[in-house]
Residue, then its C-alpha position, 0 to 999 in steps of 0.5 A: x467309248x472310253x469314257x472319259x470320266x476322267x423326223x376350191x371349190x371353183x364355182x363352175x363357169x357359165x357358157x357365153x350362150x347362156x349368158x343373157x346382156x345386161x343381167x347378171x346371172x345369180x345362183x340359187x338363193x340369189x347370190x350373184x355369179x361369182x360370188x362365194x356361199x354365204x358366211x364363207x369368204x372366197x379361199x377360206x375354210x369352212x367354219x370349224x374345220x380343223x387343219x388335219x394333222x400330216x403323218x408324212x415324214x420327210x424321206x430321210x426320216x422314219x414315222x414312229x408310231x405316228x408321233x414322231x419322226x426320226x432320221x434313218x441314218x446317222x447324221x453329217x452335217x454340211x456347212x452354211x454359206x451366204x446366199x443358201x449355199x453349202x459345203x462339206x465339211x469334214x466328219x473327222x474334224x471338230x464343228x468349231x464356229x462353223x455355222x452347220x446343218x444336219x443332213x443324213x444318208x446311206x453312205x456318207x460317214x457320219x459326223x463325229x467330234x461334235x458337242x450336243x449343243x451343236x448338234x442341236x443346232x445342226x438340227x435346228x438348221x436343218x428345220x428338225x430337233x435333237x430326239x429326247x431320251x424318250x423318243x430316241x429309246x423308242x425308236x431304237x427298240x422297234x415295234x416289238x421292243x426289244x434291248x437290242x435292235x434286233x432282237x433280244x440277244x446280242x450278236x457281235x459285229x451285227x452292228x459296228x460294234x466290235x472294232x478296234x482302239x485307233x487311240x491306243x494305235x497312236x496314243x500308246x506304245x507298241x500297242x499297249x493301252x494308251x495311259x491315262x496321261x494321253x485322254x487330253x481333249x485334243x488328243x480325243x478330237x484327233x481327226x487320225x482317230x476315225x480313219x483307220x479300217x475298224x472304226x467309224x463306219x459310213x451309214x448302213x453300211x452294217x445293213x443288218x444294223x437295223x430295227x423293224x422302224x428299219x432305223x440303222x446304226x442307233x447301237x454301235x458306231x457313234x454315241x448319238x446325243x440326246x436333248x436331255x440339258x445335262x448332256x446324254x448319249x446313248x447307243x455305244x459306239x464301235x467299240x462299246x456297247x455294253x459298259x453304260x448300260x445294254x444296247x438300247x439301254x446304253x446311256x452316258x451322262x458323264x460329260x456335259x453339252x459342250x462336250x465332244x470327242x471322236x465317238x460323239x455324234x448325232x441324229x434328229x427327230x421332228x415333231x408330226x404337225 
């Protein structure tokens, strides 16, 4: 990015035929019929049972390791209406007030322009958390770590990472490179700036942008934010991958939670319990 610096036992039933007036039928020990075993109230678990641990992720996200889940894609986010209702909300504009939720899917445009504080929130509201550093390194790697990935080395445009300057198209002149002047912050949240062919990219649609947890687009695209408090990014985005570190590596820490721009996006992870 120009970095602006500047996831009963049910006791069986006793037929009617066998069933003898005026006595109640007991079990062997002398329980009466209906009764649960002794110590164990009826619906309740055995003594010590421990409650299993689930190694299910939901279907929009990937199990890592068997610690953690993380989404497949990156996210959008659909705002929230009274009554359980939702609706759109557009990836080329700023979050702002609006009450969000984190959702993800092949095809839809990711959300950019959005600060980690909110993205925290938009995973919060959608029953997940933002990944740490750790996590979110991890599952970038893949199985087999590796800087980029898919691989060791780097392979242009096998990611959406090779696109082109919408800021300096609108910011600068007759092509040139916008001036240090134009980096304001409205000009960064322009909602012109992810439309152009060569920019943010909807989810997998480089679908060789993959690792071997078949977790898409996590270099190039959009800067994905972190939980890290102080305010991190990592993975690049169309037009960088390298400058803050390699691939995987690539990490921004210059600008704070509340920050946000047209390269900022996100994804969640969840905690396996």
């Amino acid at each position: 990015m120009v970095a602006v610096a500047l996831s009963l036992a049910v006791l069986p039933a006793t037929s009617l035929a066998e069933a003898k007036p005026n006595k109640t039928k007991t079990q062997k020990g002398g329980g009466k019929k209906g009764a649960t075993k002794k110590g164990n109230k009826k619906g309740a678990t055995k003594k010590g049972k421990k409650k299993r641990r689930s190694r299910w992720c939901p279907k929009d996200m990937v199990n890592i390791r068997g610690k953690y889940c993380v989404d497949r894609y990156e996210a959008y986010v659909v705002e929230m209406l009274p009554r359980g209702k939702v609706r759109r909300h557009s990836p080329f504009k700023p979050v702002g007030s609006k009450k969000v939720k984190a959702a993800n899917r092949k095809g839809r445009m990711p959300q950019a322009y959005i600060s980690r504080d909110q993205a925290e929130q938009a995973c919060k509201n959608a029953g997940k958390r933002l990944c740490t550093d750790d996590e979110w390194v991890t599952a970038c790697k893949g199985k087999k770590p590796t800087i980029w990935p898919y691989g060791k080395k780097w392979k242009p445009g096998r990611c959406n990472d090779s696109g082109v300057s919408s800021f300096n198209k609108l910011f600068g002149t007759d092509g040139e490179e916008a001036p240090k002047s134009a980096y304001t912050f409205e000009n960064l949240n322009d909602p012109r700036l992810n439309k152009p062919k060569g920019t943010c990219a909807p989810s997998g649609r480089h679908n060789r942008c993959r690792n071997s947890f078949r977790v898409y687009d996590m270099v190039g695209n959009l800067h994905e934010w972190t939980s890290s408090p102080g305010g991190t990014f990592r993975g690049g985005y169309f037009l960088d991958v390298k400058q803050n570190g390699t691939g995987c590596e690539y990490k921004t820490t210059a600008h704070n939670r509340k920050y946000h721009d047209y390269s900022t996006g996100f994804r969640c992870c969840k905690s396996l319990r």
